[in-house]
N, C-alpha and C positions, 0 to 999 in steps of 0.2 A: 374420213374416219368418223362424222358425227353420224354418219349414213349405218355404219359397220356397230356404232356402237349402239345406235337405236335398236340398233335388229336384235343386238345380246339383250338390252333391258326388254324387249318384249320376250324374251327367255326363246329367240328361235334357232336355228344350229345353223353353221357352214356345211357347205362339202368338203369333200378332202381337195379338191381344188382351189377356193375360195381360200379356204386357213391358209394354203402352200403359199396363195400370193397375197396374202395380208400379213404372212410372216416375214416374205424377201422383202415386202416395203418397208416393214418398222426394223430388219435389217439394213436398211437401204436411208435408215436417215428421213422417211417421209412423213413422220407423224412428231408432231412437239413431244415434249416430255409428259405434262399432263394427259392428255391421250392415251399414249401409250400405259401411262399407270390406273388409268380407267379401263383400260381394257384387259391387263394383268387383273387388277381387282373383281373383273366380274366372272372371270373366272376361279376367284378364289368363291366364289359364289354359288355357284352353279357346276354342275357333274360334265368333264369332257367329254366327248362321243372320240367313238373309236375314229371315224373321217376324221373328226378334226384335230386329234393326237396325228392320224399318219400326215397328214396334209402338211404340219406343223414339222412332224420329222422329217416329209420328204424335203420342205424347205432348206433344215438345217442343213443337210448330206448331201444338196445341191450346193449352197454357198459354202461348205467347207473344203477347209487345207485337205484331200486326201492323204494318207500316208499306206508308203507299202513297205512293211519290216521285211518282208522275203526270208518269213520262218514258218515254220512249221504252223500245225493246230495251235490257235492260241485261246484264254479265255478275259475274262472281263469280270472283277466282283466292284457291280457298280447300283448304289442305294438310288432311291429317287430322294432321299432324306427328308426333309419337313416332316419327320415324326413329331416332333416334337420333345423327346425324349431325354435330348443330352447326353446319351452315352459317346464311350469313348471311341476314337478309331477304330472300328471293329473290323470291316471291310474290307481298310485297308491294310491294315496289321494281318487279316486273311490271304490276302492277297500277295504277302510277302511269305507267307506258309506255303501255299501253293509252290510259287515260287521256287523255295527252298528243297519241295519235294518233286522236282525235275521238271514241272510246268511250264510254256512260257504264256503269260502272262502282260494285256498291254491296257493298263489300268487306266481308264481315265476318269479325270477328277476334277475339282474345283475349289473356290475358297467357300467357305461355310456361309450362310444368307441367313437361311430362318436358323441355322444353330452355332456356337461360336468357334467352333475350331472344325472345318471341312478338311479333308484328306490333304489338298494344297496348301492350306495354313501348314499343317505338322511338319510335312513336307520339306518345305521350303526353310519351316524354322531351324531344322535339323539339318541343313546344308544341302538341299537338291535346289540346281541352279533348271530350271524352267527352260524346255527347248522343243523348239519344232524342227529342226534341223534332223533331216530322214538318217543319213549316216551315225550322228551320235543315238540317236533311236533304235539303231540295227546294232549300235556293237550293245548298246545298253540290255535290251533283250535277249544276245548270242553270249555278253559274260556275264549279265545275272540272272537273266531267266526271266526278267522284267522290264517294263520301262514305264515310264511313267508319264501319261496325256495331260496335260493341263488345258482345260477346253476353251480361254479365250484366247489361245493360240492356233487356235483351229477353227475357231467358230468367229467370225465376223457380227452377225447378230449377239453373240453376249458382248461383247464391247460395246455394242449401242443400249442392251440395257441393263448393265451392270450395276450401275449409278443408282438407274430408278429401283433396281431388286434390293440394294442395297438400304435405300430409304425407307421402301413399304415393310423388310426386314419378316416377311412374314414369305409361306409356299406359293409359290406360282408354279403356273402351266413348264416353266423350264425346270424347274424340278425334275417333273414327268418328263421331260425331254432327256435328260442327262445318259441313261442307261441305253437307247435307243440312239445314238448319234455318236457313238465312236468311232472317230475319223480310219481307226486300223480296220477298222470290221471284222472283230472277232469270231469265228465259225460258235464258239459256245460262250454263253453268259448266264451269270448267277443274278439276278434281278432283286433285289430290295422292296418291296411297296409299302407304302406307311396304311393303305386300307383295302378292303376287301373289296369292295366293287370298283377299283383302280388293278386289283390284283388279275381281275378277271380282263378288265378292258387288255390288258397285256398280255394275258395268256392268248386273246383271241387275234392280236398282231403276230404275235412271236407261232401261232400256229400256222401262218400264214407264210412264214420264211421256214430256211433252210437250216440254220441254226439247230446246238442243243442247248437247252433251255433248263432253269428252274427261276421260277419264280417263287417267291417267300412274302408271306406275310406271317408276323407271328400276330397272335388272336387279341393283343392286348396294343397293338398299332403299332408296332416295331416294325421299320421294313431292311427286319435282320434276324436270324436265330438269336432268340435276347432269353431263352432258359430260364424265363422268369414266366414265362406262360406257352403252353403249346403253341403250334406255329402250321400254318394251312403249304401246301408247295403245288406247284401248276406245272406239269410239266408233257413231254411228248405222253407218258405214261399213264394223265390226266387228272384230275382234283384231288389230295389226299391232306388229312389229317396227320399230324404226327406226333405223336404226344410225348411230352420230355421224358415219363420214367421207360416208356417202351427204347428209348436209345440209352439207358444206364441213369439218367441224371434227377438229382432234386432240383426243386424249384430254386430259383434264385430270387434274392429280395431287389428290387430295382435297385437299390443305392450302390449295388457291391456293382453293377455295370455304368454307373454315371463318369462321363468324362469330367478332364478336367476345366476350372472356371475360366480358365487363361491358356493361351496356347500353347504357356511354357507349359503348364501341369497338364496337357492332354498329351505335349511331347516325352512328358518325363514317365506318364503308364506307359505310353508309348513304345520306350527300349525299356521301360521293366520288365514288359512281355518276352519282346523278342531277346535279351539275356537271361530270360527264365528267370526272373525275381519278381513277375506279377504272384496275384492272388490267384487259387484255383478257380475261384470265379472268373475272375477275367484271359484267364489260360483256355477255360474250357469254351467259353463263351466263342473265343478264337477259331478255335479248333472245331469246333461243329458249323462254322461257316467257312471254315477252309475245307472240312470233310465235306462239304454238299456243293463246292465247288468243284473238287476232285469227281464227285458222283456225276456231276454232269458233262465232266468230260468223257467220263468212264463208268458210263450208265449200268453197266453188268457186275462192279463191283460193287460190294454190301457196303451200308453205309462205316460198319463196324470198322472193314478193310480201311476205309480212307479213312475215318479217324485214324487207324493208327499210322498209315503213313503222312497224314497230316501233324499226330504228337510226336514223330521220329523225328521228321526235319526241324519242329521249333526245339527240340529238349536237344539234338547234335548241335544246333546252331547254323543248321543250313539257312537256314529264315533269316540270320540275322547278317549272316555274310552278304545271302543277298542283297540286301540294306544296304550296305556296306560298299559291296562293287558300285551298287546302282548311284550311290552318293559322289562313289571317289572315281567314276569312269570320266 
């Protein structure tokens, strides 16, 4: 490791070789702790290259639990998060939209590191018991339309460095990994990135696969439609601007989207949304990342179109059923 981490302080890169097997080692228990969070650190330092993100994914998606749901097209609304932001479960309260509007959906998540309440927190605090068990995963998908990945269940590398993510508390390279290494391998994904020349390093992996694609950066570092500032999308269709009044909406003030400080009050917007007793802010906020999920399943409809089957399923309460089965299955 002192070899691997000279090479970063003199600022030189891997191949996508090199990352793959310096990922399965520190997967593999061979580097102490401090190491390893010297090596996380320098790349909070330094810009990743596209080798050494794939290198790093192909590691993951070799040591992991595959799972196969044996359902139809499904999608993924999954952030790389460390925006730094604090807003509430956006993603994943989209993703329960989707959902709702006949999608299925195989979301995978984790507990929050650089922010307080990650998808898994909410989750769990709200009664979803944590499984990698492929059968309860297939009827969870077949009777809600969803099911839910929690990734140190499937990933043997974040078990070994969970502890030290947890300590540094700040974005690492597995961040960037999160969106890229869903054990179902979803055919389309709505991608998150908290910056722009991260947004691009993705666009030009994900051009590279088979998948349908968006990737989202909004212009003020959200890596989510946050309607508090226009938002850039990367997709088969290629670089585009979008700017919030041309889809109907005003600007939003950041505070009307901040989660909450405790994972009870990130759980409590949580079902305020999905029983329709959030704010229009944070309904719409929803809604326009559940819409651009939809879109990328179903590239040929407007984005106008998925909004609104995106506001049918949360205002009937399909969204919230699905919740519902996905908890009590």
């Amino acid at each position: 490791m002192k070899q691997i981490l000279n090479h970063l302080f003199e600022n030189k890169t891997f191949t996508r070789e090199q990352s793959k097997e310096i990922l399965i080692n520190i997967a593999q228990g061979k580097y102490n702790n401090s190491q390893m969070a010297a090596f996380m650190t320098a790349y909070c330092m330094r810009s990743i290259t596209v080798n050494e993100l794939e290198g790093f994914r192909d590691a993951m998606l070799e040591l992991c639990l595959n799972i196969d749901l044996e359902t139809g097209e499904m999608i993924d609304l999954c952030g790389t998060g460390g925006d730094g932001k604090d807003t509430f479960n956006i993603s994943t309260l989209a993703s329960f939209v989707v959902a709702g509007a006949g999608y299925k959906v195989a979301k995978h998540g984790n507990y929050g590191v650089s922010s307080g309440c990650g998808s898994s927190n909410v989750i769990e605090f709200l009664g979803y018991q944590f499984t990698n068990d492929a059968d309860k995963l297939r009827s969870s998908i077949d009777k809600a339309n969803i099911c839910f990945l929690h990734a140190p269940l499937f990933h043997p590398a974040m078990k070994t460095v969970a502890p030290i993510r947890r300590e540094l508390g700040v974005k690492t390279f597995f961040n960037m990994l999160g969106p890229l290494v869903n054990p179902a391998k979803p055919e389309n994904q709505l991608v998150g990135v908290y910056n722009l020349e991260l947004a691009r390093v993705f666009a030009y992996l994900y051009q590279k696969s088979d998948k349908k694609y968006t990737i989202v950066n909004a212009l003020e570092g959200y890596d989510e439609v946050s309607l508090t500032c226009d938002f850039k999308t990367f997709s088969a269709d290629g670089e585009k601007i979008n700017s919030i009044e041309s889809l109907g909406f005003n600007k939003l003030n950041p505070a009307e989207i901040t989660g909450g400080h405790t994972v009870s009050e990130s759980a409590d917007i949580f079902m305020k949304v999905l029983n329709v007793e959030a704010t229009a802010a944070q309904a719409n906020v929803v809604l326009c990342n559940a819409a651009l999920a939809i879109k990328t399943i179903c590239p040929g409809k407007s984005f106008a179109d998925c909004f609104y089957e995106a506001e049918e399923a949360l205002a009937a309460k399909k969204a919230l059923n699905s919740f519902k089965t996905l908890i009590n299955n």
